[in-house]
N, C-alpha and C positions, 0 to 999 in steps of 0.2 A: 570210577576211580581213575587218576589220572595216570600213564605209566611216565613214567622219569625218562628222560632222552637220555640214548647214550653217546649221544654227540658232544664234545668239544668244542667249545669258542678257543678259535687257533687266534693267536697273539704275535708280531712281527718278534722276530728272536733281536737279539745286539745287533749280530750279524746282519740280516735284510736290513737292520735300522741306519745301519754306516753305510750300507751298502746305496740306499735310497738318495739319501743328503748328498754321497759323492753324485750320485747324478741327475740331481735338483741344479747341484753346485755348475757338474760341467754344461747341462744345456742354458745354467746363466750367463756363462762367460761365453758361450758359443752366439747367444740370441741376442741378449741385452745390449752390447755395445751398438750391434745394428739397431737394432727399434729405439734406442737412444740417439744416435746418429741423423736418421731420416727426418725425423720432425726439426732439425737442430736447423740442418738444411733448408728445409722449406721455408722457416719460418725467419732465417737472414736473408733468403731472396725474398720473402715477403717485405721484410724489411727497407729492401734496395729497392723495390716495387714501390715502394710510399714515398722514401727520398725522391724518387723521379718525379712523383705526382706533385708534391710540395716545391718543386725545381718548377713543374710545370706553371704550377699557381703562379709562382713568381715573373716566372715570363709575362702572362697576361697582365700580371699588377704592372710589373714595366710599362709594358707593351701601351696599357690604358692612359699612361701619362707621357707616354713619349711619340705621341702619332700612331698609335696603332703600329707598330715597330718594334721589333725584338734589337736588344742590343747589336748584334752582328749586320740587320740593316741600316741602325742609325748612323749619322756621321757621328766622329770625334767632338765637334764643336758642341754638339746636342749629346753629346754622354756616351754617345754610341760608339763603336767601336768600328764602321764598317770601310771609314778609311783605310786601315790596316790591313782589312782583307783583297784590296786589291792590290797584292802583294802576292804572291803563292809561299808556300811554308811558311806557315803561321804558324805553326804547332807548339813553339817556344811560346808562345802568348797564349795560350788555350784559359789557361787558368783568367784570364782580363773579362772573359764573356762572363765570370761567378761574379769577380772583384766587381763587376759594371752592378750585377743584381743584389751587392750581399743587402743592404736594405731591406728589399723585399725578401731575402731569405732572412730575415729575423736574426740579420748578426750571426747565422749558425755557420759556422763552416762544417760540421758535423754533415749535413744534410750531403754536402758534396762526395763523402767518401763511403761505400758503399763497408756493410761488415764481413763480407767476403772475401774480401780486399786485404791486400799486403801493407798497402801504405796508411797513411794517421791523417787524422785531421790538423790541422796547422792549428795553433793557441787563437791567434783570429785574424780577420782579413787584411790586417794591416803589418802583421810580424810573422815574418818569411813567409808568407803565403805566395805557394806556386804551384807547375802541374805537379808536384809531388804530394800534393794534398787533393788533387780530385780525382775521382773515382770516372767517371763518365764524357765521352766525348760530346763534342758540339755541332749539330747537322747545321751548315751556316745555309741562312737564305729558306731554314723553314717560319712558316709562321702561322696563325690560328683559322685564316681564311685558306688554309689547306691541310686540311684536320690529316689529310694522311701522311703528308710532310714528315721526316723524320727531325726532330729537334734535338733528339740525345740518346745516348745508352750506356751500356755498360762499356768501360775501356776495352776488355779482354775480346775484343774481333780484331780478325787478320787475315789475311789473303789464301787463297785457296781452298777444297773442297774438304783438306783432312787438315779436322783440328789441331793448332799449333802446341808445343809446351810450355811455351810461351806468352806473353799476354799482345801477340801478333801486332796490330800499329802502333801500342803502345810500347814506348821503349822504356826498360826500367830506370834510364837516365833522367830520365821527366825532359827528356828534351822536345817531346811532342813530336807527332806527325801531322801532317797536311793532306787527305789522299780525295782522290776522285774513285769512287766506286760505280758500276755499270747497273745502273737500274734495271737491265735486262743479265741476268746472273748464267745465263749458257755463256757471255760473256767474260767473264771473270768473277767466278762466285765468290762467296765470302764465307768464314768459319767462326764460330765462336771458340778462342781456345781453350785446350784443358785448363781452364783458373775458374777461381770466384765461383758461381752457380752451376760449373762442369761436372763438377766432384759424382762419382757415380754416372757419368752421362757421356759415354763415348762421340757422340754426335755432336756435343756442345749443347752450350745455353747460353742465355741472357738476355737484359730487359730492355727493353726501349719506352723513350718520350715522344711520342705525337704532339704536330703541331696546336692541337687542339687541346693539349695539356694533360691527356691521358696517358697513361702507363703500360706496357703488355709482356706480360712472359712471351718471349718465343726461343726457341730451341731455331738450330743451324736450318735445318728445310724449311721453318717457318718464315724464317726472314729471310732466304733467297726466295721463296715461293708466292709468299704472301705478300708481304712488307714492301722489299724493292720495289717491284713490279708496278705495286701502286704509290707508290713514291714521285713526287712532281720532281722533274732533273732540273738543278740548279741552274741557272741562267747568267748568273754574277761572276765570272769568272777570270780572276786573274788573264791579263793580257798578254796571249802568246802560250797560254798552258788550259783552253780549251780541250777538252779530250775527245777523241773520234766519234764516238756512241753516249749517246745521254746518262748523265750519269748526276750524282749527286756529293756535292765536297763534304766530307767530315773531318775537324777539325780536332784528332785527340792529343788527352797532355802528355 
């Protein structure tokens, strides 16, 4: 015969029941906005990582119809633009190196503005289209026979070793810069500033375009460490604004 238990099945009271939901509730607003956040992130520099590649593409579609030449080595005559670069400050025309490709970019001006990014895409290449519509600078004088050549990046780099709050050569006037950087970075390093793919990332970020048309996350030591170093130093240079130590010109809007 079986005996009967004298135990109790205990049941949460009202009380533990409010009590529970209030802190269901607060470790949702404590966790959620982060793990919401993170992937948001990752997945607009993803993003910016594809525009580069698709930038890249375009280059070689150029490049195959106009002499094995990216716009910035062609002349004017032949569609290129590299008359103008034997000029120093260029940075006013930055935006002229997209307008040469838009073709091969499929009419998009979309592609040129990264979604990190403060500024918009222009409606298209032919109404107001300027540096206020691109996202990313121009490495003049790289090209596909120097796969490590830097071709492009994200605008927000700037001068020195602590990130700026600012988007550093890029001035937010779209009035472009023109700068020589030091392939060798004990020289004058460079920083990704706190913008665009920074967010949570004291150190910086940002993407770059190889000559070769590929695309690469790197963070601020990655590209003074890795990148520069092996980066071929421009040879093209404005007459009379050579720079002491080899370095390589980038052209942002």
């Amino acid at each position: 015969m079986k005996q009967k238990s004298n135990r109790r099945l205990s049941a949460f009271t009202l009380v533990e029941v409010v009590i529970l939901i209030l802190v269901i509730a607060v470790l949702a607003l404590v966790y959620l906005p982060n793990m919401a956040s993170r992937p948001r992130h990752g997945s607009l520099r993803i993003n910016c990582v594809n525009n580069l590649r698709q930038i890249g593409t375009a280059y070689r579609l150029w490049a195959a119809d106009n002499g094995d030449l990216f716009p910035d080595q062609q002349t004017v005559k032949k569609g290129g633009w590299a008359d103008l670069l034997t000029n120093a400050n260029q940075g006013a025309i930055c935006w002229t190196n997209y307008m040469i490709m838009s073709n091969e970019l499929g009419l998009s001006t979309k592609l040129l503005i990264c979604t990190s990014d403060e500024r918009t895409a222009a409606a298209s290449f032919t109404k107001k289209f300027d540096n206020n519509n691109v996202s990313y600078f121009v490495g003049v004088s790289a090209n596909d026979e120097q796969p490590q050549s830097i071709a492009g990046g994200d605008r927000n780099l700037g001068p020195g070793a602590v990130p700026a709050a600012d988007y550093g050569y890029s001035p937010k006037t779209g009035k472009g810069n023109d700068v020589a950087i030091p392939i060798n970075s004990s020289k004058g390093p460079v920083s990704w500033s706190l913008k665009m793919h920074s967010v949570g990332n004291t150190i910086g970020a940002g993407n770059i375009l190889l000559g070769d048309g590929s695309s690469q996350m790197a963070n601020t030591a990655a590209f003074n460490q890795t990148w520069l170093p092996n980066a071929d130093a421009t040879t093209n240079w404005p007459a009379g604004h050579a720079p002491a130590t080899p370095s390589i010109r980038l052209v942002f809007p």
